[in-house]
MDTraj code that builds the backbone (N, CA, C; nanometers):
import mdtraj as md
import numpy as np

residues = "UNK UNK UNK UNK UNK UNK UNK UNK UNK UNK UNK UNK UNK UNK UNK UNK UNK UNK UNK UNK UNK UNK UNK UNK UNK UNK UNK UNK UNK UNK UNK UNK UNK UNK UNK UNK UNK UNK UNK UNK UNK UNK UNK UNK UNK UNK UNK UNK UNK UNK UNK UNK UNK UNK UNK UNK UNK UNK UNK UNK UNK UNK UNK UNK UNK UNK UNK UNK UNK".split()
xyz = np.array([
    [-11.8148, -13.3802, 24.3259],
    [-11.6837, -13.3482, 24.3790],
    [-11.6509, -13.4475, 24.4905],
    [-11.5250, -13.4684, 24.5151],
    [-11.4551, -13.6118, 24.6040],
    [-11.3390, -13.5012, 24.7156],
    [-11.3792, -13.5793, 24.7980],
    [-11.2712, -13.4736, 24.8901],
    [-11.1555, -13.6267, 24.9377],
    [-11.0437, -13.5770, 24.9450],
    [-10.9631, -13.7268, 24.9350],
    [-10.9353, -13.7217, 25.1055],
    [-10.9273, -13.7833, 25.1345],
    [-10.9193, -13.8213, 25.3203],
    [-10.8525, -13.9204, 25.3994],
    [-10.8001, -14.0159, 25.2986],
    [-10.7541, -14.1319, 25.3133],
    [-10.6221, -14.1491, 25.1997],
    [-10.4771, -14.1619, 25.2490],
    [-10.4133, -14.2254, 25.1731],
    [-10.3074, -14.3472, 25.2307],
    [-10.2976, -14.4280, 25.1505],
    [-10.2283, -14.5959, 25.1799],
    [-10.0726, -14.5661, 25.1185],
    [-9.9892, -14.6336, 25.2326],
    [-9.8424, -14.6444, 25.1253],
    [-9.8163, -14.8080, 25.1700],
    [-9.7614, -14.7988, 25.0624],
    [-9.6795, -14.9909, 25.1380],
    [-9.5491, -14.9595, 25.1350],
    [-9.5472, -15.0347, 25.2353],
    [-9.3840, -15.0117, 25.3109],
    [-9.3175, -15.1857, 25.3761],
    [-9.2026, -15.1706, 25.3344],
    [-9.1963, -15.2649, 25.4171],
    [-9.1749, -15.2550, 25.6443],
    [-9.1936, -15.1284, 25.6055],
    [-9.1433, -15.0997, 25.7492],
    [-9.2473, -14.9581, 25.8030],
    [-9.3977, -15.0488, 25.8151],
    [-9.4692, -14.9321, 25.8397],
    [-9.4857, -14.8781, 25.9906],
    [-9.4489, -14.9483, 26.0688],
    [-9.4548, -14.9254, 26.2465],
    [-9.2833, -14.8097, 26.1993],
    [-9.1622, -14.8467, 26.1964],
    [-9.1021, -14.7455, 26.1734],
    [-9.1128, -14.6053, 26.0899],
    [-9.1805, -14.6276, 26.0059],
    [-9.2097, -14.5227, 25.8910],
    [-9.3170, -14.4296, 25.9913],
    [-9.3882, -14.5421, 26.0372],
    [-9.5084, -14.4237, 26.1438],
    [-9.4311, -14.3340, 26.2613],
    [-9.3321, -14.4102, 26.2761],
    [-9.2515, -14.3582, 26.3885],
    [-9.2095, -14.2049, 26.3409],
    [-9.1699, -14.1967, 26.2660],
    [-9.0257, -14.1165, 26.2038],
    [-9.1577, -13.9799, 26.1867],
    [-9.2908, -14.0721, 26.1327],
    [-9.3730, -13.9528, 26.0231],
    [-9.4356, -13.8804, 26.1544],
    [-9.4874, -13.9578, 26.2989],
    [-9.5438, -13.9062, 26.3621],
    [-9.4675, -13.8146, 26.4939],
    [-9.3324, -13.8070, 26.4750],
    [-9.2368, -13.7898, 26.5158],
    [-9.1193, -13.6438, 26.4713],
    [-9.1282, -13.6792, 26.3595],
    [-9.0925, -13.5145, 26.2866],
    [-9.1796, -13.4406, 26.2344],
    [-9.3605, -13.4844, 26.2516],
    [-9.4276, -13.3759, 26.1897],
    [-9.5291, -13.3471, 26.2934],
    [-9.4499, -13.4413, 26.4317],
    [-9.5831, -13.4270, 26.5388],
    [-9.7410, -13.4064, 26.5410],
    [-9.7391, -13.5356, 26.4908],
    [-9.8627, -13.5533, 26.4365],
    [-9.9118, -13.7176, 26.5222],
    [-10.0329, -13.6909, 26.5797],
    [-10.0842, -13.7887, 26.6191],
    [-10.0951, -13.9371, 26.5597],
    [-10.1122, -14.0965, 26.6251],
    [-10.1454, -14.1765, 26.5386],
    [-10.3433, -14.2090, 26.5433],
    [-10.3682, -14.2160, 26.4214],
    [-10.5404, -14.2484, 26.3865],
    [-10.5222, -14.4071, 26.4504],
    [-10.4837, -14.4779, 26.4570],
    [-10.5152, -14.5926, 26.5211],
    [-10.3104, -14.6705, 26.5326],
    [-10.3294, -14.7251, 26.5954],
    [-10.2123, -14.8250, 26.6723],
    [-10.1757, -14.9340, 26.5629],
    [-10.0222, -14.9688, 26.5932],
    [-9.9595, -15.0587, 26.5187],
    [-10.0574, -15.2224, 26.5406],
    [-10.1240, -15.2288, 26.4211],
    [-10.1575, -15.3900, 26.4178],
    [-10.0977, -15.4930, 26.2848],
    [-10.0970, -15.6193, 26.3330],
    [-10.0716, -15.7306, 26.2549],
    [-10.1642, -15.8344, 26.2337],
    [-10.1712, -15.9231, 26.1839],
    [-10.1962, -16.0246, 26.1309],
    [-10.1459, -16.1071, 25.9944],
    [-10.1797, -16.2198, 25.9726],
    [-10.1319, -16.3077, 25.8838],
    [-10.1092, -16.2141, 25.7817],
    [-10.2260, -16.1704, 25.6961],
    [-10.2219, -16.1080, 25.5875],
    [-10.1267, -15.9451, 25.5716],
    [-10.1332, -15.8926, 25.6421],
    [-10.0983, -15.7581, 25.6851],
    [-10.0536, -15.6686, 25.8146],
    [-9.9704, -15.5782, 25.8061],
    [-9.9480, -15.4941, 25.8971],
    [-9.9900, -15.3809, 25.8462],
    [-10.0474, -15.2786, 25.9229],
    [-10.0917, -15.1698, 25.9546],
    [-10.0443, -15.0716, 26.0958],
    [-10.0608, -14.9039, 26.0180],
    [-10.0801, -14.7891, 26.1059],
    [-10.1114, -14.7282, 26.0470],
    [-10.1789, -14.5792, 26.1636],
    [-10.2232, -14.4689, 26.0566],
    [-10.1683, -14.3563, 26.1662],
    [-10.1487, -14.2183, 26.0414],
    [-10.1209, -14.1057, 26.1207],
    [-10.2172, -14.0571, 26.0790],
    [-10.2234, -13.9329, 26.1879],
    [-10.3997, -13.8585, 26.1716],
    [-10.3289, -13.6958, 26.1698],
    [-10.3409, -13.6384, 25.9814],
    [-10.3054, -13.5253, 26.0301],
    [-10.4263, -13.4274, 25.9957],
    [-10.4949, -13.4570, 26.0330],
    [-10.6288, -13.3557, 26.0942],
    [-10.7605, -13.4113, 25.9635],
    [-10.7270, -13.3863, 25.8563],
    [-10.8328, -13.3959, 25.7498],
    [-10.8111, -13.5050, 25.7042],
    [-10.6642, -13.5705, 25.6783],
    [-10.6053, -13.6868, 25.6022],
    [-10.5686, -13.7551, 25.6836],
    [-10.5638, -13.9011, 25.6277],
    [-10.5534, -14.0198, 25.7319],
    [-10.4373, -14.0860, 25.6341],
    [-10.3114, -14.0900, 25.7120],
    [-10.1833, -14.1925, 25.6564],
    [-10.1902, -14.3252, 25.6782],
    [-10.2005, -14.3912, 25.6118],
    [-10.2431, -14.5136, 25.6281],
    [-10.1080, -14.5970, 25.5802],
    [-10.0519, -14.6649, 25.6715],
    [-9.9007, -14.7545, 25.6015],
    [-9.9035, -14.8675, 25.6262],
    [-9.8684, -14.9591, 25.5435],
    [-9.9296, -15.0737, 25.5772],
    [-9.8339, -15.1717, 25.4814],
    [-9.8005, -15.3311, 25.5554],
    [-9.7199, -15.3803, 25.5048],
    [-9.8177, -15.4803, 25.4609],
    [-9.8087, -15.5299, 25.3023],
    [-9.8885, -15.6562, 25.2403],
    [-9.7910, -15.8094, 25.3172],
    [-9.8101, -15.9217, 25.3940],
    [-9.7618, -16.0434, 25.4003],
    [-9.8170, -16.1262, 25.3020],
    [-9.8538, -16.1362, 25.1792],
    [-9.9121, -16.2498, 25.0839],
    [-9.8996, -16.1922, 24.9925],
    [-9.8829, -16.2473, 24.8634],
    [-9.8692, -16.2832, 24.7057],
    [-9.9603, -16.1945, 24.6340],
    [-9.9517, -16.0595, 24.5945],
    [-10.0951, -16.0092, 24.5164],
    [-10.0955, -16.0774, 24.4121],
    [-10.1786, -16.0979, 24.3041],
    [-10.2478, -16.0724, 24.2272],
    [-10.1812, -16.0156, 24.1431],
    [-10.0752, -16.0008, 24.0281],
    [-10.0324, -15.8600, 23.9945],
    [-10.1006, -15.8054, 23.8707],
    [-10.1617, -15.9270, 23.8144],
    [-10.2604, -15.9165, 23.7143],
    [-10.3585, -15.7767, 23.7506],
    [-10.4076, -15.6966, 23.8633],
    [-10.4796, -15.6140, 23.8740],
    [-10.3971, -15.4552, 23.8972],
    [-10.2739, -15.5107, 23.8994],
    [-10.1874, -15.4187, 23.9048],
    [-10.1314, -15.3621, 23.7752],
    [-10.0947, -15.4496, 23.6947],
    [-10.0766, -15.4287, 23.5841],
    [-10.1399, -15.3935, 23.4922],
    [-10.2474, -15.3845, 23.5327],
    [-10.4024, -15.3114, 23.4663],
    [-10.3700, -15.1684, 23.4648],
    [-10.3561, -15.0891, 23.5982],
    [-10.3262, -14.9709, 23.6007],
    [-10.1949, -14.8419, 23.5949],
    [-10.0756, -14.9993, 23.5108],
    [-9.9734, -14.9213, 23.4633],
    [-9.9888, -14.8693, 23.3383],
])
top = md.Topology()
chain = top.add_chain()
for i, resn in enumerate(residues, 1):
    res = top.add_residue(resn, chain, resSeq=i)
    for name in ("N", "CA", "C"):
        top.add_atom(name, md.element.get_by_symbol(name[0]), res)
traj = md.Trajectory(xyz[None], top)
């Protein structure tokens, strides 16, 4: 059995999206708005589950994507 604890969205606007989510459901953030080249990141922490939003900056791959349509 898998207990799920972690979920990812891509957004293009994840520092706002964290805003809004941690904001109307008053809910803490699991870690602070970061960047770098490749990515932006945040997370909300609502107790068991971790929101994870996060903006991709580079080119996937879509070949691995298209695997799982």
């Amino acid at each position: 059995m898998f207990t799920l604890d972690h979920i990812m969205i891509e957004t293009d606007y994840p520092q706002k999206m964290a805003k809004e989510f941690s904001e109307i459901f008053e809910l803490p953030y699991a870690w602070p708005f970061s960047e770098s080249e490749d990515y932006a990141s945040v997370g909300i922490n609502s107790g068991k589950l971790i929101l994870s939003l996060l903006s991709l900056n580079f080119v996937l791959e879509r070949k691995h994507v298209l695997l799982m349509d």
